[in-house]
RODO-610087 format. One record per residue (C-alpha): residue in one letter; x, y, z. Coordinates in steps of 0.5 Angstrom, whole numbers, padded with zeros to 4 digits, always signed. Example, Ala and Ser with C-alpha at 12.3 -4.5 7.8 and 13.67 -1.06 7.14 Angstrom:
A+0025-0009+0016
S+0027-0002+0014
This chain:
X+0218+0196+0288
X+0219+0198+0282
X+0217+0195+0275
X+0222+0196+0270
X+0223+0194+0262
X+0230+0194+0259
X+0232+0193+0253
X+0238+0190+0249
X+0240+0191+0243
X+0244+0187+0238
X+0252+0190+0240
X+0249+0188+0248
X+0248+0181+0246
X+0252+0179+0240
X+0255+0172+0243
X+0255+0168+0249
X+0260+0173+0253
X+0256+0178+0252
X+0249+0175+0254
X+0252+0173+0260
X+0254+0179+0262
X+0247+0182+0261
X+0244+0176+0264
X+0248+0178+0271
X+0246+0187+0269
X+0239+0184+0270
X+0240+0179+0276
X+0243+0185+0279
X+0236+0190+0278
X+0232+0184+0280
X+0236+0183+0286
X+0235+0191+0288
X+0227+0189+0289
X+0226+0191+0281
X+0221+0187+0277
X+0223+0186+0270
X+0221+0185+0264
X+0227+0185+0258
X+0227+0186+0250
X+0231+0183+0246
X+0234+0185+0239
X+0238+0179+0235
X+0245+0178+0236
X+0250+0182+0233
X+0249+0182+0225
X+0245+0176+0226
X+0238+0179+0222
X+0244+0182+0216
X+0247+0175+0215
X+0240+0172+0214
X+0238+0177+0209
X+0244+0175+0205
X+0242+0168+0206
X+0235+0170+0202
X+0237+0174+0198
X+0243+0167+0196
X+0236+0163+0194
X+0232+0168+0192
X+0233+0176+0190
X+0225+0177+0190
X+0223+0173+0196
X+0216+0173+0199
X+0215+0178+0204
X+0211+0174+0209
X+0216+0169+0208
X+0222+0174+0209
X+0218+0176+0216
X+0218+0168+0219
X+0225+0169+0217
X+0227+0175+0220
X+0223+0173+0227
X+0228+0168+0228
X+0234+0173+0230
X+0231+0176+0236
X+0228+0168+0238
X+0235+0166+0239
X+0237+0171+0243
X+0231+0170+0248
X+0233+0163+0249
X+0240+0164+0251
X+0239+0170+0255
X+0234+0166+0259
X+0238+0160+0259
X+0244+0165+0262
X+0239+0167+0267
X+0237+0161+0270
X+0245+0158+0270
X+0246+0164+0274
X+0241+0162+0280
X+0235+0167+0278
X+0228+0164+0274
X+0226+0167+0267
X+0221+0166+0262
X+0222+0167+0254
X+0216+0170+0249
X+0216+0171+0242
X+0213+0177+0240
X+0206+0173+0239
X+0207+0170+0246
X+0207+0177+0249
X+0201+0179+0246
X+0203+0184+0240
X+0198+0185+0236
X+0200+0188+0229
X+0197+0190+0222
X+0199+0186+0216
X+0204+0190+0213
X+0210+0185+0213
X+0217+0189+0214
X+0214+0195+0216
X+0209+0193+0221
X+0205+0198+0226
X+0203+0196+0233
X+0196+0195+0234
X+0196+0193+0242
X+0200+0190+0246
X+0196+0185+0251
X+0202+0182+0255
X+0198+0178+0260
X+0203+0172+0259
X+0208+0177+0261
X+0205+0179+0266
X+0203+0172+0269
X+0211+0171+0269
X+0213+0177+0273
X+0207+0175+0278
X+0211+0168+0279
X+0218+0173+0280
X+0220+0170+0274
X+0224+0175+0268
X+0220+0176+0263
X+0224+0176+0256
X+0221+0178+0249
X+0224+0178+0243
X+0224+0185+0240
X+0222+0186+0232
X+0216+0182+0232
X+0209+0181+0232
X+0202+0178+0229
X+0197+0180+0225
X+0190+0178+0225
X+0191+0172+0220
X+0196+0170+0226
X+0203+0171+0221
X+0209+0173+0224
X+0211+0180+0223
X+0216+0185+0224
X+0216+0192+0225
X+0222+0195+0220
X+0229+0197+0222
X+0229+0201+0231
X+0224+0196+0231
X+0226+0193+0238
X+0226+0200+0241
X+0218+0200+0239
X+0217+0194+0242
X+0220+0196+0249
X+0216+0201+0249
X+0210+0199+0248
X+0211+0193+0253
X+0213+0199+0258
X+0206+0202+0256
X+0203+0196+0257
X+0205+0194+0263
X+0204+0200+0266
X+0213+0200+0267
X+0216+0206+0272
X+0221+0206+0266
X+0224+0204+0259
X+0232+0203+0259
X+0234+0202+0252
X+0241+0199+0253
X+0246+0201+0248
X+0253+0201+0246
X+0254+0209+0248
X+0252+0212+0254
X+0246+0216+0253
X+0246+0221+0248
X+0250+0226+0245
X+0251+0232+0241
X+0255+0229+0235
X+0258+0222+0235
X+0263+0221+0241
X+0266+0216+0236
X+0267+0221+0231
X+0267+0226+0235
X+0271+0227+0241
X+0268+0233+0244
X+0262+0231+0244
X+0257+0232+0251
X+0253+0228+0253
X+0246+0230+0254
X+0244+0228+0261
X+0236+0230+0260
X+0232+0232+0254
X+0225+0232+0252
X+0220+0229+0247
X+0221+0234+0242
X+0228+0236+0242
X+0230+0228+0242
X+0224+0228+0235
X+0227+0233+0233
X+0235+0230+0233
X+0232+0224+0230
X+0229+0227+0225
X+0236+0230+0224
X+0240+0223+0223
X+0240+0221+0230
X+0241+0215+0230
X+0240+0213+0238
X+0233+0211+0238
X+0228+0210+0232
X+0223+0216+0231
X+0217+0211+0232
X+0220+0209+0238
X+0221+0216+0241
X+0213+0219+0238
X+0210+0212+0243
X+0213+0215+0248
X+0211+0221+0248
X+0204+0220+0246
X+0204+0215+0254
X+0209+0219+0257
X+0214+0214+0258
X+0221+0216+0261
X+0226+0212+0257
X+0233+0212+0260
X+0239+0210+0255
X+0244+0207+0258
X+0250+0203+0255
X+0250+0196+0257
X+0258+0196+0257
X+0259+0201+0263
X+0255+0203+0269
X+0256+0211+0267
X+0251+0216+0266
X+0246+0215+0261
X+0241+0220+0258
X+0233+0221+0261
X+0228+0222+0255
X+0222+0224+0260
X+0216+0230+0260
X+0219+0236+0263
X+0214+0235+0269
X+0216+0230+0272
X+0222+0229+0278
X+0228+0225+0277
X+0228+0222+0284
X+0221+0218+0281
X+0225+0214+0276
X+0228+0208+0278
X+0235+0205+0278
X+0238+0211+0277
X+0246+0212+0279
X+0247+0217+0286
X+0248+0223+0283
X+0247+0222+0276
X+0241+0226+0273
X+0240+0234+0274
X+0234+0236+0275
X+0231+0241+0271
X+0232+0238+0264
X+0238+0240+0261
X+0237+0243+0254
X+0242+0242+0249
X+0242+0245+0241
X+0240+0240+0237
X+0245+0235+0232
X+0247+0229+0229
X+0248+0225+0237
X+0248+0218+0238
């Protein structure tokens, strides 16, 4: 049995059609003998619209009050992927980003990782629930709610992944894995079926947008594999995983679906 985190981005989860379809993609994990622990962003362009609702009341608002503001977002995804989880017959457990144990410094909208003890989390998956967490978010030590910036839900599934010693981290996204240019731009581009820390660092710093540069440097410092997958398919995807390790010991992977050793493709503006 493997241990897996998954997380769903803002496109994965935008309404209620797309929960649903998530909620069953995590059943079926489950199902195969999986536990699961889920991270998710808030729904669509839910953290933009409640932006513009501070900015209509207040152009200068309080940084520690546009952090309780911001943290509702991933709050309303959770319960409802929860509620879909349950209405589809299998048991889950929703945790904002205190509930779950993420620990963070105090600067509000741009907040860093302390640590994460998840052990709620891990009490849930103990019963055979899933474990959803809501991206974005943590506390600080005066127990005030933080967020951790843009791509900050991508850190956070890495960080649970870490914490709960996770076989893999999938980010869910609305591409299939990573590319050497925007396929929605550029039609040619190819998808990159294996690639290292370094070079997946070196294609954000160069405007990549697939994965925040945090979220990849985190991975690299535990050497968690991320998977980048698209929520709206079962095609390939894209490991990110030291070199060292084989292919055949990340789980929930298609038959056929990576080649081993890496492939090492130049560098661009993939996403």
């Amino acid at each position: 049995m493997a241990l897996i985190v998954q997380k769903y981005g803002g496109s994965s989860v935008a309404d209620s059609d797309s929960i649903k379809r998530v909620a069953k993609r995590i059943i079926d994990t489950k199902r195969a003998g999986n536990d699961i622990a889920v991270v998710v962003s808030a729904m669509g362009d839910t953290t933009d619209d409640l932006i513009d609702q501070a900015m209509d009341v207040d152009s200068n608002p309080p940084a520690r009050e546009m952090d309780m503001l911001m943290t509702a977002g991933e709050r309303i995804s959770m319960s409802l992927l929860a509620m879909s989880i349950h209405a589809q017959g299998e048991h889950a457990h929703s945790f904002t980003g205190s509930q779950a144990g993420f620990m963070t410094d105090a600067r509000y909208g741009a907040a860093h990782i302390r640590h994460v003890r998840p052990q709620r989390v891990m009490k849930a998956l103990d019963r055979g629930e899933v474990g959803i967490v809501a991206g974005f978010q943590g506390v600080n030590a005066d127990g005030d709610a933080t967020t951790l910036g843009r791509g900050g839900s991508d850190t956070s599934a890495v960080a649970l992944a870490v914490a709960l010693k996770a076989d893999v981290c999938e980010i869910y996204t609305d591409v299939d894995g990573v590319f050497t240019a925007d396929p929605r731009i550029v039609p040619t581009a190819r998808r990159i079926a294996r690639i290292s820390y370094e070079e997946m660092l070196e294609m954000a710093a160069g405007g990549s947008k697939v994965l925040a540069l945090r979220c990849v440097e985190y991975a690299q410092r535990f050497r968690m594999p991320i998977h980048v997958r698209s929520s709206f398919s079962h095609r390939p995807g894209t490991l990110i995983m030291p070199d060292d390790v084989d292919v055949d010991k990340i789980p929930n992977l298609e038959t056929g679906q990576l080649p081993d050793p890496p492939l090492h493709t130049p560098t661009g503006n993939g996403i």
